[in-house]
N, CA and C of each residue as an Amber inpcrd file, in Angstrom:
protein
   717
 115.1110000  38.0920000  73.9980000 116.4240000  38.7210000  74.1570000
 117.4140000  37.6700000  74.6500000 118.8580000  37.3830000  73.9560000
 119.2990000  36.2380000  74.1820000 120.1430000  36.9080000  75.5220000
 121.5540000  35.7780000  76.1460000 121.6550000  36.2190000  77.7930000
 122.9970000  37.3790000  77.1170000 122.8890000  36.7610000  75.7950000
 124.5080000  38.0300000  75.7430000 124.0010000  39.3130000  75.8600000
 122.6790000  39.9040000  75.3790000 122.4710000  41.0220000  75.2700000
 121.9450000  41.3210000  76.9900000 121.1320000  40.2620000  77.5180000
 120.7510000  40.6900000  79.3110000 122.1410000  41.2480000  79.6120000
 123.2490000  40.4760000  79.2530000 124.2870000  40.7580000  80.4110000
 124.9070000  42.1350000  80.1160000 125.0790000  42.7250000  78.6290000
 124.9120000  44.1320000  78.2660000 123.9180000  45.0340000  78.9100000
 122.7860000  44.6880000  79.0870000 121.9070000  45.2840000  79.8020000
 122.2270000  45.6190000  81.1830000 122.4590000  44.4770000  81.9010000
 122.3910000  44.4520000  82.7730000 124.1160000  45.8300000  83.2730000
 125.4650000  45.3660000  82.2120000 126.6760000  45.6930000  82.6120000
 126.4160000  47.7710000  82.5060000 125.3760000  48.1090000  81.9360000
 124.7280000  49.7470000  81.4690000 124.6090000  49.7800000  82.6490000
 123.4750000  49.3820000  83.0010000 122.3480000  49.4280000  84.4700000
 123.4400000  49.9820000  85.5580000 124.4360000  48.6960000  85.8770000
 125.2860000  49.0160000  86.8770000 126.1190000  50.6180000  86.8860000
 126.5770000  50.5880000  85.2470000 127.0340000  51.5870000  85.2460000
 126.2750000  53.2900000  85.3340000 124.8010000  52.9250000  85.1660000
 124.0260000  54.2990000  86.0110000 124.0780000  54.1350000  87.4410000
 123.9300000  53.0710000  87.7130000 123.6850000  52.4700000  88.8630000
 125.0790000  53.4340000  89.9630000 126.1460000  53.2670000  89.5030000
 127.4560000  53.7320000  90.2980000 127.2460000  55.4390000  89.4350000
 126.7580000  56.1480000  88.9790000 126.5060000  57.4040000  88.9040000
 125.6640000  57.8250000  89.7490000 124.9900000  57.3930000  91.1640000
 123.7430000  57.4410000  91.2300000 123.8270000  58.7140000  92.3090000
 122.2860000  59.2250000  93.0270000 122.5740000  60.1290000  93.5660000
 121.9980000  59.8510000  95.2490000 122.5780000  60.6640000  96.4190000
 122.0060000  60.4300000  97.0840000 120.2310000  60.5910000  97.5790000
 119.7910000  60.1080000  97.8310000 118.6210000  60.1950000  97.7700000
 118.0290000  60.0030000  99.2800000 116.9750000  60.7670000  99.8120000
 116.2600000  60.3480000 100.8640000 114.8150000  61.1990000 100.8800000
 114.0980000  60.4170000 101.1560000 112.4360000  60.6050000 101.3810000
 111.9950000  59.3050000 101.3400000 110.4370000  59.5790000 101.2770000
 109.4780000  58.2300000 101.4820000 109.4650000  57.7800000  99.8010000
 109.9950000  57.9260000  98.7240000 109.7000000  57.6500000  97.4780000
 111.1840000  57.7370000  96.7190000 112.1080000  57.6100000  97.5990000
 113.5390000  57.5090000  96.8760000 113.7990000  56.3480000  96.0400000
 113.3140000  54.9980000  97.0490000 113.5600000  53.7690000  95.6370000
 112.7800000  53.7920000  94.2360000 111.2790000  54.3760000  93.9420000
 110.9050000  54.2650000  93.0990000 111.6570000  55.3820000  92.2210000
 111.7050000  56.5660000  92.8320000 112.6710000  57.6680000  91.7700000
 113.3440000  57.4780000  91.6430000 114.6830000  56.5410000  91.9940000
 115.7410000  56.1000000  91.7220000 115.7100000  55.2290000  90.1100000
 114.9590000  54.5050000  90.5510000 114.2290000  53.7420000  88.8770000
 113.9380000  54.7820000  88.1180000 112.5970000  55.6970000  88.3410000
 112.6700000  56.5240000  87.4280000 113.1440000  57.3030000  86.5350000
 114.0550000  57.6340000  87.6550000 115.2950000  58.9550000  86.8440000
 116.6920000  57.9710000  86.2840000 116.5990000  57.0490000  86.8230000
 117.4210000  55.9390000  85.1980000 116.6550000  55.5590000  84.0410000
 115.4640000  55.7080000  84.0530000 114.6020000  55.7190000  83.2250000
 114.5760000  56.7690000  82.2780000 114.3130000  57.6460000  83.0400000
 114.9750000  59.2750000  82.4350000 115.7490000  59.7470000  81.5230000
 117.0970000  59.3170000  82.4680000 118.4350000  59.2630000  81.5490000
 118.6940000  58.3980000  80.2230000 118.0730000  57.6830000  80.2070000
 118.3870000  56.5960000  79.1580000 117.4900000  57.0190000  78.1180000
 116.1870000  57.6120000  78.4620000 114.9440000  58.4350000  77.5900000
 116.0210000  59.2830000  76.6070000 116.0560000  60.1220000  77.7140000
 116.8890000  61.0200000  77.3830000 118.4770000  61.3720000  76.3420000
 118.9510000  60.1880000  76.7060000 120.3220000  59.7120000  75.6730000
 120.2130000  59.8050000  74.3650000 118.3720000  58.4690000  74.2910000
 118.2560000  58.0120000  73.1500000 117.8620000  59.1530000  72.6670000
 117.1280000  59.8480000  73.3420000 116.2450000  61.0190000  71.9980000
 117.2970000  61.8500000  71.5690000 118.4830000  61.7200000  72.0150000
 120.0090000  62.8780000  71.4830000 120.6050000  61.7300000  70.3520000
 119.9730000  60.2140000  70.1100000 120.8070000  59.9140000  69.3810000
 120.2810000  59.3260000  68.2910000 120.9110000  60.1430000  66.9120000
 120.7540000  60.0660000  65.5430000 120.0520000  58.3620000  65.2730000
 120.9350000  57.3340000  65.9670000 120.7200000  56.2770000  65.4170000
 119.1990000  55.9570000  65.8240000 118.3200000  56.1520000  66.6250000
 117.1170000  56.3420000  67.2970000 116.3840000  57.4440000  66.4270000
 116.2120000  57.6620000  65.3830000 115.6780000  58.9790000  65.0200000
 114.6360000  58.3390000  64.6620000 114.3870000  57.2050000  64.4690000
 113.1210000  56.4340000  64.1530000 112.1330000  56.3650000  65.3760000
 112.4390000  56.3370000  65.9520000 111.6610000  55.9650000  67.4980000
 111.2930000  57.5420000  68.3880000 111.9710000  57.8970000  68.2410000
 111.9570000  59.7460000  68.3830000 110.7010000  59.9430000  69.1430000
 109.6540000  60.1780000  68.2420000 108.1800000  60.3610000  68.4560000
 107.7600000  59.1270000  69.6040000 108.2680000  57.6880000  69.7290000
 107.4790000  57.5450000  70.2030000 107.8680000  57.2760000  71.7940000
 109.3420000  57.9200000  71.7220000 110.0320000  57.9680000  72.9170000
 109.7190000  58.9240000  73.7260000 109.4300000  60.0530000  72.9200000
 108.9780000  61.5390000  73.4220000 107.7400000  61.3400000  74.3610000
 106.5470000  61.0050000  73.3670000 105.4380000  60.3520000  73.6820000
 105.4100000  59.5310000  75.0190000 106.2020000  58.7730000  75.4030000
 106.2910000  58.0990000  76.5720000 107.1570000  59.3780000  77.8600000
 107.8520000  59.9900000  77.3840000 107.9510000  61.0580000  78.3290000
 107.5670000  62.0980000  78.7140000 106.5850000  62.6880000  77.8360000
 105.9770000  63.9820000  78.0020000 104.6440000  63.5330000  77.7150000
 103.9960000  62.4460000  76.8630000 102.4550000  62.3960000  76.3990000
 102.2420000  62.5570000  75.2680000 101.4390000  61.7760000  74.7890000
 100.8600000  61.9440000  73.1120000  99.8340000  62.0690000  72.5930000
  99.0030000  62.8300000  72.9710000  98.0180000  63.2090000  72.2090000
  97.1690000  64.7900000  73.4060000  96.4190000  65.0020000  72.8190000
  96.0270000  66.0190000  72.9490000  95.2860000  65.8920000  74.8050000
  95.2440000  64.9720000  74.9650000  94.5860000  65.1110000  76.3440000
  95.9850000  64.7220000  77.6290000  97.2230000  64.9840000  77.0920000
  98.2020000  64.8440000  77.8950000  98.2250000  65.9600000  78.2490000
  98.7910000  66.2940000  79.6200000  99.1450000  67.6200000  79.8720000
 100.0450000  68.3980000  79.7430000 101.5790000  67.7280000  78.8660000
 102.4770000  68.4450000  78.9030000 103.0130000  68.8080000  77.0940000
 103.5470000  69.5700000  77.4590000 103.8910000  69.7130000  76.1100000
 105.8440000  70.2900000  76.4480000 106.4370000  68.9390000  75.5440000
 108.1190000  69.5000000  75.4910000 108.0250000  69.7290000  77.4220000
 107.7540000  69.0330000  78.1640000 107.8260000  69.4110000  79.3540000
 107.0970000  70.6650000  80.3440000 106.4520000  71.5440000  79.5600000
 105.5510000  72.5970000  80.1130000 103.9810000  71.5120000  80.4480000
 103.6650000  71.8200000  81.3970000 102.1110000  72.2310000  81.7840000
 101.2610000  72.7420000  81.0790000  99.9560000  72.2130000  80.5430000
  99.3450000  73.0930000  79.6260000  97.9760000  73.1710000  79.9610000
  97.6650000  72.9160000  81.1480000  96.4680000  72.4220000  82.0030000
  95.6740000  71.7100000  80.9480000  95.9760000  71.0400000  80.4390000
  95.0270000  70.2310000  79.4280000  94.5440000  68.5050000  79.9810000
  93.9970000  67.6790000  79.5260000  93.6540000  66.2840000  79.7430000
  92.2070000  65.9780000  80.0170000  91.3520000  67.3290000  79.6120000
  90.0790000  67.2360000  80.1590000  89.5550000  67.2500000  81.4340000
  90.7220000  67.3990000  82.3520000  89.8070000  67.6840000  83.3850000
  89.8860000  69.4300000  83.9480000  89.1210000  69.6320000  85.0320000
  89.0760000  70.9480000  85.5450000  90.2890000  71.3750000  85.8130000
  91.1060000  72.8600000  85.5210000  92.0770000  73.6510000  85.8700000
  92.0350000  74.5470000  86.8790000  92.7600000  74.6920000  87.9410000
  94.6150000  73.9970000  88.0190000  93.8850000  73.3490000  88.7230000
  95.0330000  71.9930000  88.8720000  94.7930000  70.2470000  88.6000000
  94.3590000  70.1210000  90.4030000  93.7960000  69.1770000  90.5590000
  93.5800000  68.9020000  91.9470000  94.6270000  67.2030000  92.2540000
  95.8970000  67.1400000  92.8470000  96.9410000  65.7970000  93.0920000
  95.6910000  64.6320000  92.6560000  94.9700000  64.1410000  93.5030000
  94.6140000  63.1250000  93.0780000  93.6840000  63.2270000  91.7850000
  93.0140000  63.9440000  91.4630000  92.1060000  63.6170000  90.0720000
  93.6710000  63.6360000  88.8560000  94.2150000  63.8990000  88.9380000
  95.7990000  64.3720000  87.6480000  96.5770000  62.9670000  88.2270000
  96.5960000  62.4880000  89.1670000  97.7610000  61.1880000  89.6270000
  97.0630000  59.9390000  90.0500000  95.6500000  59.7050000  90.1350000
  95.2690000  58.1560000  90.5250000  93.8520000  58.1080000  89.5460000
  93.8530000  57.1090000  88.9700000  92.3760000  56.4850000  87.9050000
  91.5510000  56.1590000  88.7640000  91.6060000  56.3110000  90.1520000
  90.5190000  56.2850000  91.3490000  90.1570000  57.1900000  91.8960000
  88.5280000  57.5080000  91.3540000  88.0730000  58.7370000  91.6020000
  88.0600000  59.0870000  92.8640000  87.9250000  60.5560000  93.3020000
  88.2730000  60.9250000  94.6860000  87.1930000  59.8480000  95.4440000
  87.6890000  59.7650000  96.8200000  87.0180000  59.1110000  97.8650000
  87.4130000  57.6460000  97.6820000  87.9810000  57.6290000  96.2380000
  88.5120000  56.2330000  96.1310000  87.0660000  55.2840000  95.7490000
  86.3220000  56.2160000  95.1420000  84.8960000  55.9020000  94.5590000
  85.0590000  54.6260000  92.9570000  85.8600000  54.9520000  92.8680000
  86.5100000  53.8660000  91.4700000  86.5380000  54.5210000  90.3060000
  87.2030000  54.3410000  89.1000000  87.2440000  54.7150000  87.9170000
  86.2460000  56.1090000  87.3010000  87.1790000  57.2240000  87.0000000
  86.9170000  58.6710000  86.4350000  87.5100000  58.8690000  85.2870000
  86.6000000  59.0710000  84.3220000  87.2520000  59.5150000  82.8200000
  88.1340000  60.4900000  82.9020000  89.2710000  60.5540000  82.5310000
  90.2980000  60.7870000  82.8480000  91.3100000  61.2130000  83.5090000
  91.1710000  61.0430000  85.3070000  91.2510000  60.7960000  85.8830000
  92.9510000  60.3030000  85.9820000  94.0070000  60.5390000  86.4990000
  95.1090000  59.5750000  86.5230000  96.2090000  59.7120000  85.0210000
  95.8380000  61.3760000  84.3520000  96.3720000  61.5870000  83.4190000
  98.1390000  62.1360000  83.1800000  98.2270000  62.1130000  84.3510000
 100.1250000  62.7500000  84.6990000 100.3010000  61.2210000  84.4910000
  99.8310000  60.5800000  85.2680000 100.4470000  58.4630000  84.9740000
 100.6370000  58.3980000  83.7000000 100.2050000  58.9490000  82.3490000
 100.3300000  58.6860000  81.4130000 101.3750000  58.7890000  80.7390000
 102.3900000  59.4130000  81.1350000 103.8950000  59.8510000  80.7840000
 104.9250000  59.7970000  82.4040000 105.9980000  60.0870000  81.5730000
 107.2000000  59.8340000  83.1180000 106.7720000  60.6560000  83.5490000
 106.8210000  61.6210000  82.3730000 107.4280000  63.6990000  83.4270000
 106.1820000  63.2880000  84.4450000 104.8290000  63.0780000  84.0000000
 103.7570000  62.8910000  85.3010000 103.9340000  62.4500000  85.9420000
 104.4640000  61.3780000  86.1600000 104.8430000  60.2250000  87.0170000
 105.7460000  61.2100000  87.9530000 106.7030000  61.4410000  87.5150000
 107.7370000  62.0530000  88.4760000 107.6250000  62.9430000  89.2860000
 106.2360000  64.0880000  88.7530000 105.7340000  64.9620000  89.5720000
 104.5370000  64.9510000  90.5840000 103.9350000  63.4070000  90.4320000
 103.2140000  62.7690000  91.2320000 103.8950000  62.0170000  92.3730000
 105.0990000  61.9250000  92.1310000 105.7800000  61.0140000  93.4060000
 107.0540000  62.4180000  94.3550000 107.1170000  63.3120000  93.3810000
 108.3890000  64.0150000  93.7600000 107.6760000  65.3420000  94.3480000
 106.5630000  66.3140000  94.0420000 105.9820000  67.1520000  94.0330000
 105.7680000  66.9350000  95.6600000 106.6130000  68.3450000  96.4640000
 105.8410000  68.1950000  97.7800000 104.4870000  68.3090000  98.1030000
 104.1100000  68.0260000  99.2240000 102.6170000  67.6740000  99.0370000
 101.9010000  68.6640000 100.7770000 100.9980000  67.7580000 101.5650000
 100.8130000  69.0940000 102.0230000 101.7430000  69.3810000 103.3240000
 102.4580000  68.2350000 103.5830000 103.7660000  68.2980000 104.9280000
 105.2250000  68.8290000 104.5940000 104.9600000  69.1630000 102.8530000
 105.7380000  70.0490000 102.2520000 107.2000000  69.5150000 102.4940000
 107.3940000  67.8370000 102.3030000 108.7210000  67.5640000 102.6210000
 109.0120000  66.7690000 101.0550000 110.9320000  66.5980000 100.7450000
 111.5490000  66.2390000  99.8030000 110.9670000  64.9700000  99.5380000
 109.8840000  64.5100000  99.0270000 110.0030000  62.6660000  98.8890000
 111.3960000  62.3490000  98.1460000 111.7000000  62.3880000  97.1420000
 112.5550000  62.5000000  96.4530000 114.3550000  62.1990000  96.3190000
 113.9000000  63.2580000  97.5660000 114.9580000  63.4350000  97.9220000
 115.8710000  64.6560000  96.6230000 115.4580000  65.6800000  96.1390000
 115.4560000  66.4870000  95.3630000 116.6980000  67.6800000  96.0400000
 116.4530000  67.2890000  97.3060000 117.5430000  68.6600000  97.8630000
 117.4150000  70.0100000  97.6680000 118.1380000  71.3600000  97.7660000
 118.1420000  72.9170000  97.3900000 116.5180000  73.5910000  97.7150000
 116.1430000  72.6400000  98.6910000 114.9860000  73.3710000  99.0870000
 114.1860000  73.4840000  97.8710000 113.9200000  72.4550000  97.3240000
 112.9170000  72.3160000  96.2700000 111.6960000  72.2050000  96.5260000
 111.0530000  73.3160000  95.7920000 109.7380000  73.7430000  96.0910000
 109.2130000  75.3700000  96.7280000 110.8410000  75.5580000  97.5570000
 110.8090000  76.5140000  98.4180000 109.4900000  76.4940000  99.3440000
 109.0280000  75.3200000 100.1610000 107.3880000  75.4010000 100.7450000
 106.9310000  75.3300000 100.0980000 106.2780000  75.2780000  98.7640000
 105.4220000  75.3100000  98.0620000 104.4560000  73.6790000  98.0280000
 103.5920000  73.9570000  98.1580000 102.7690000  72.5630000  97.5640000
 102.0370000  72.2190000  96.9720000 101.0560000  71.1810000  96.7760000
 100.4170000  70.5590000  95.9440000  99.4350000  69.2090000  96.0790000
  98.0140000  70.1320000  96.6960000  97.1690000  68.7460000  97.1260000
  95.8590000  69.4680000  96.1820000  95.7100000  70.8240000  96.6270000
  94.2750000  70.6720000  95.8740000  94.1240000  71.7040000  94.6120000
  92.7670000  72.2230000  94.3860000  92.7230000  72.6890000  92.9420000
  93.2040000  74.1410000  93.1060000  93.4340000  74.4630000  94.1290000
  93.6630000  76.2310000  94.0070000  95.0710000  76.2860000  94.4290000
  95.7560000  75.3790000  94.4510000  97.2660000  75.1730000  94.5070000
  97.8710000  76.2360000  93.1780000  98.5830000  77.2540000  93.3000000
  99.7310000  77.6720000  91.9140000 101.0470000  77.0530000  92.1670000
 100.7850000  75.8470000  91.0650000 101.5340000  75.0710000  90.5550000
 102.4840000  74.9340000  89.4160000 102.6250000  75.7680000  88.7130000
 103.0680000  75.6330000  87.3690000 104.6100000  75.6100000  87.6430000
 105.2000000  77.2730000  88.5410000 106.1330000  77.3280000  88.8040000
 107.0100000  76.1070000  89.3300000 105.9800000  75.4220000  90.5050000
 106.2310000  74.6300000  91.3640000 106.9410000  72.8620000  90.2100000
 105.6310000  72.8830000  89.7470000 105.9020000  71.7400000  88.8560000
 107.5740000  72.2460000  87.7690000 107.4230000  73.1380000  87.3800000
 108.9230000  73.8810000  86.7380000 109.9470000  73.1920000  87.4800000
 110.0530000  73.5320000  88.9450000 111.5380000  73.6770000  89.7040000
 111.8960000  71.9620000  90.4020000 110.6040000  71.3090000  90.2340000
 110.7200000  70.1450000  90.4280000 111.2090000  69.2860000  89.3340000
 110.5730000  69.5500000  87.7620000 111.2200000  69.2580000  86.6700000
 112.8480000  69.2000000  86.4710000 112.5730000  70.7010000  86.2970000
 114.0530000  71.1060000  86.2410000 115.4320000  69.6240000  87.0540000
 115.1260000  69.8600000  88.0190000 115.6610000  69.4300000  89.3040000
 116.0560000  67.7600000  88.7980000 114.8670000  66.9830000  88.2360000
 114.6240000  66.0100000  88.0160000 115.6520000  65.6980000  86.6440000
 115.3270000  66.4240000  85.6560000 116.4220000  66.2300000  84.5370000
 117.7930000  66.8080000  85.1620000 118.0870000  67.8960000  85.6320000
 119.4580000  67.9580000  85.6520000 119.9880000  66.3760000  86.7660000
 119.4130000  66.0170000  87.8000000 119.7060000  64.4800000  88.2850000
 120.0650000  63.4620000  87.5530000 118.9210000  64.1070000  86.3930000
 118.8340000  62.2020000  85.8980000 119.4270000  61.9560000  84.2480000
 119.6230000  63.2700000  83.8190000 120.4760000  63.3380000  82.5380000
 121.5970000  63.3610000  82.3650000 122.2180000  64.2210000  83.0120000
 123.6600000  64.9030000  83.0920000 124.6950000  63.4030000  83.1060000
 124.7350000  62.9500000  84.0150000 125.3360000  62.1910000  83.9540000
 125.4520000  60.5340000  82.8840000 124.5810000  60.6750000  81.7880000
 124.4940000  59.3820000  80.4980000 125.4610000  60.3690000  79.7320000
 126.1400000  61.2910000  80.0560000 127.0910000  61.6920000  79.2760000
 128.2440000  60.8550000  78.5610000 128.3010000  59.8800000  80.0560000
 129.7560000  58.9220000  79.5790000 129.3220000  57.7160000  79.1450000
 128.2960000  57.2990000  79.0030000 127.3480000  56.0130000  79.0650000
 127.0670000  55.8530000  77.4730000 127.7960000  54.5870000  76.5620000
 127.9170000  54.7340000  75.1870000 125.9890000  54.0040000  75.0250000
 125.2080000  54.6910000  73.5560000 124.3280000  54.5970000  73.5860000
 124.2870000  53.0410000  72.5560000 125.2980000  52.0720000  72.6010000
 125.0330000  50.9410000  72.6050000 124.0930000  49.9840000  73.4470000
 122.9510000  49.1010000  73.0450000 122.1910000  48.4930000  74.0840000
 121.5060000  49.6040000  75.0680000 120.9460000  50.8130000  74.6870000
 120.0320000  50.9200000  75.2260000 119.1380000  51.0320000  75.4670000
 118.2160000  50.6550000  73.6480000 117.2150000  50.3240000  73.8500000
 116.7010000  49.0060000  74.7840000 117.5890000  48.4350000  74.5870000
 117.5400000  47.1650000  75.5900000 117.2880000  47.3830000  76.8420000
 118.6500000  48.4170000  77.5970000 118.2780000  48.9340000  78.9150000
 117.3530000  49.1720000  79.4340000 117.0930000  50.2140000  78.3110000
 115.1740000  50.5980000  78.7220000 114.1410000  49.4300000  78.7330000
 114.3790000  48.9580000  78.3590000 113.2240000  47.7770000  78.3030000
 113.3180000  46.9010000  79.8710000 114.9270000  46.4930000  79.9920000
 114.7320000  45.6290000  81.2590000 114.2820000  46.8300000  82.3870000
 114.3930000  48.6000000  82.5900000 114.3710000  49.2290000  83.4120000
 113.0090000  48.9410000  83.1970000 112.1560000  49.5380000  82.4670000
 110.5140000  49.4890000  82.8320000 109.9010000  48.4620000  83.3040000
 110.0970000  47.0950000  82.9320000 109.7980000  45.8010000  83.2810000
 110.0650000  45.7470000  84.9600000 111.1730000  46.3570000  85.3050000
 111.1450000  46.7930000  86.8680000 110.1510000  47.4970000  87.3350000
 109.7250000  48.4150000  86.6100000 108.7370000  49.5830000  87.2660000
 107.4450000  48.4170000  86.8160000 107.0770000  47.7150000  86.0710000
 105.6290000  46.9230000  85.9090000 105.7960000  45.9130000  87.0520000
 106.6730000  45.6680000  87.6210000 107.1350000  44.3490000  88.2620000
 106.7750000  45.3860000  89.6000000 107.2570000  46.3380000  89.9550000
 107.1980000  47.3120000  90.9200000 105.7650000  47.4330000  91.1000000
 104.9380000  47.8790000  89.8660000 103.4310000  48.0310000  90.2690000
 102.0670000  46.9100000  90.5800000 102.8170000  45.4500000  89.8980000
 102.1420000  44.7620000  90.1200000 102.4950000  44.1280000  91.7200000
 103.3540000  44.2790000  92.0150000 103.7190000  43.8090000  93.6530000
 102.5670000  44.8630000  94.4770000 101.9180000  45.7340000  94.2310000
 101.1050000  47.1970000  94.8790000  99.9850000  47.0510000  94.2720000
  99.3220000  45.8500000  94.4680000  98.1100000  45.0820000  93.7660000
  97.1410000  46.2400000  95.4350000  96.3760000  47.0150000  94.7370000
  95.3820000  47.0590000  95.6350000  93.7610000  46.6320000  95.7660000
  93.0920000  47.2350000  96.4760000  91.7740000  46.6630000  96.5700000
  90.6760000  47.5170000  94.9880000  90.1160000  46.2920000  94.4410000
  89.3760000  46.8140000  93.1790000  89.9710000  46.8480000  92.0860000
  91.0460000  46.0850000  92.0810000  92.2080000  46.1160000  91.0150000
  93.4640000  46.8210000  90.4870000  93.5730000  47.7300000  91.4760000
  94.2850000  49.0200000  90.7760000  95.3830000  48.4410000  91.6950000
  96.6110000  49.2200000  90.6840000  97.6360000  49.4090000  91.0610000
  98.2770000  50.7980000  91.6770000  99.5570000  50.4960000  92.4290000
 100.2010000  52.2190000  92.7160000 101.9340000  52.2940000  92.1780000
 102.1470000  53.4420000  92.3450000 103.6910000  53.4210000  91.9300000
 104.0890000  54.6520000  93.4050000 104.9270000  54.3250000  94.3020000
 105.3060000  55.4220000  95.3880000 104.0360000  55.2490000  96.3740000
 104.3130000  55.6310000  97.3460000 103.8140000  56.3520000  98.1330000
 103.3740000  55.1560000  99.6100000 103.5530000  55.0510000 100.7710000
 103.6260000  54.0940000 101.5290000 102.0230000  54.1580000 102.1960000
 101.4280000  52.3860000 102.1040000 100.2770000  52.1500000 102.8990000
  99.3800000  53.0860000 102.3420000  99.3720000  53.5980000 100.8000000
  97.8610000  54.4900000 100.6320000  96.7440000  53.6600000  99.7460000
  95.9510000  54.3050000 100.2710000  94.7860000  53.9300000  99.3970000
  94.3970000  54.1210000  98.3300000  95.4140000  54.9370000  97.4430000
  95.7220000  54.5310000  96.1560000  94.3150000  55.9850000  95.5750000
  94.3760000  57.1030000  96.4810000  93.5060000  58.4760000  95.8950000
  94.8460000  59.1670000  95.6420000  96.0030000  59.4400000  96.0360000
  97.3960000  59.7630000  95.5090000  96.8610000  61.1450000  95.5960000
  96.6240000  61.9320000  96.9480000  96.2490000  63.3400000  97.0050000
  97.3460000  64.1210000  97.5430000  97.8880000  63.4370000  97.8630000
  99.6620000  64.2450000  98.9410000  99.3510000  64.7360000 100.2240000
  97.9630000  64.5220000 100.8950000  98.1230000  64.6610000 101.7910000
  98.8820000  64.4810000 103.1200000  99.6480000  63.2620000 102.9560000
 100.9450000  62.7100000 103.5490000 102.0850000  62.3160000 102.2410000
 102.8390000  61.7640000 103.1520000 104.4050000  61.4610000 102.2250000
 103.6880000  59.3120000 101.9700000 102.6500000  59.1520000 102.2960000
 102.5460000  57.9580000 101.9220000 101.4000000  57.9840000 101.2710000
 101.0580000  59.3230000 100.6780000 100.0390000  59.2180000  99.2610000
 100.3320000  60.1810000  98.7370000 102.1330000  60.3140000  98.2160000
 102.7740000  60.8460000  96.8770000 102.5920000  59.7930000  96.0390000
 102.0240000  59.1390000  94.6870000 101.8220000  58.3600000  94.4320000
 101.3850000  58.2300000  93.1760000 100.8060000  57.5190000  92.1710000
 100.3900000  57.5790000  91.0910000  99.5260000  56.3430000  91.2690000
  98.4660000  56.0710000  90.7840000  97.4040000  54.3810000  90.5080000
  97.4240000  54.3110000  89.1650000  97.5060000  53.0070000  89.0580000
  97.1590000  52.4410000  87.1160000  96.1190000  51.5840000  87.3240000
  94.7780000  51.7370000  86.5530000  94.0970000  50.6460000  86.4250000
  94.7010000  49.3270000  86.0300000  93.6670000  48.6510000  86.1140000
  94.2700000  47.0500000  85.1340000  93.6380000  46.7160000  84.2350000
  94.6890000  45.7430000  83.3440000  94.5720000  45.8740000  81.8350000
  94.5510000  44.0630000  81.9190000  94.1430000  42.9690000  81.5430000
  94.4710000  41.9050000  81.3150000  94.6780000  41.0890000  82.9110000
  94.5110000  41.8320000  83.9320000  94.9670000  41.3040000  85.3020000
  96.3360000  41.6020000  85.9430000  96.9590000  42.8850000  84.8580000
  98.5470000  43.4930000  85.4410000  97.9520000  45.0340000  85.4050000
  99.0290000  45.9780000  85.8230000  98.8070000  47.1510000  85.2760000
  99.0610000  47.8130000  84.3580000  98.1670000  48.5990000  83.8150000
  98.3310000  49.6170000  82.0750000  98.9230000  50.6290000  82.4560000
 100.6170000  50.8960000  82.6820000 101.6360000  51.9400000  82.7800000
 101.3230000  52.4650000  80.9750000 100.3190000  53.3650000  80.5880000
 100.6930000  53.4080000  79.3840000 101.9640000  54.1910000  78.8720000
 102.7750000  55.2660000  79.5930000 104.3710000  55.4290000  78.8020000
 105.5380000  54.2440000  79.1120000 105.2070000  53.1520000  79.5580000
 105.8030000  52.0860000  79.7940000 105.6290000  50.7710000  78.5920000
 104.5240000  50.7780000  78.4130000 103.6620000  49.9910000  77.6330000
 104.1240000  50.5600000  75.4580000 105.1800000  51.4440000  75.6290000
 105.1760000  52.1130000  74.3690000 106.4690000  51.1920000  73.9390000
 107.3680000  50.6730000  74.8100000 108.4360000  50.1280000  74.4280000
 108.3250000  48.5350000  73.8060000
């Protein structure tokens, strides 16, 4: 990418950047990335000139293939593992106890929408990581398998696109496939700095050990194995 197009990149960025929202919890800087991530997802899949890429933009935001769990943004308790989801077996590739690698295991990581509901989803101290505001969640939480979640995951969604869309309204969809590209390269740059023990990586969540169960606000979180000696973000990895 030559520097004329970085500095396009870069002149977008700023301009989500000054749309931005207030934010506070233990996971505001990484959602801050995210939900510009979001928005820009989001732009492109509204725009005609992108109709080629469509599928595989979607795919990086909701999941592509049959063992993702979402479909168009719904929950479908699917990915092969046991239903309703238990936080860490659905958000870290490190099996509980932090025992190491579970077939499929860490399947919300596989798309944003997961991602977002692994870092944003109150957990069991039932506070905003996010920084989501309107009493999102209403108390509700999300650590183990007998959690009813669906709703929960709904109002957190919801919450998440109206943040992180609404405003690429004014934002011309020149250079942004580009955008997107330098934004994720932040989030790989983000996960490889969260190098933990056994190889894995994390995205959110402060000082955890990388089981991403929500039992605190510093294991809202997501883990990526490693791929080559970095981490395999696979809806990152699509661009």
């Amino acid at each position: 990418m030559d520097s004329g197009m970085w500095r396009r990149v870069l002149l977008v960025l700023v301009v989500l950047g000054m749309e931005g929202r207030e934010v506070k919890g233990s996971n505001q800087e990484v959602y801050k990335k995210l939900c510009d991530i979001t928005g820009i997802l989001s732009a492109l899949l509204n725009e005609e000139k992108y109709s080629g890429v469509t599928n595989t933009l979607r795919e990086a935001l909701y999941g592509g293939n049959w063992q993702d769990p979402f479909v168009n943004g719904h929950f479908t308790g699917k990915c092969g593992l046991v239903y309703p989801p238990s936080r860490s077996t659905y958000c870290s590739h490190i099996g509980m106890g932090g025992s190491g690698a579970t077939n499929n295991h860490g399947c919300f990581a596989h798309s944003l929408l997961g991602t977002c509901l692994c870092i944003c989803v109150p957990g069991n101290d039932r506070k905003d990581y996010c920084g989501l505001g309107d009493n999102v969640g209403k108390g509700a939480s999300w650590i183990s398998w007998y959690d009813d979640v669906n709703n929960l995951f709904k109002e957190v969604w919801d919450k998440i696109n109206q943040n992180c869309t609404a405003r690429n309204t004014t934002v011309g969809a020149s250079g942004l496939l580009e955008t997107l590209e330098n934004a994720v390269e932040g989030i790989k740059k983000e996960a490889q700095d969260r190098k933990l023990n056994k190889g894995y990586f994390t995205l959110g969540g402060t000082g955890t050990s990388g089981v991403c169960g929500g039992t605190s606000q510093g294991d809202a979180c997501v883990t990526y194995a490693a791929k080559n000696n970095i981490p395999h973000i696979p809806w990152a990895d699509k661009y």
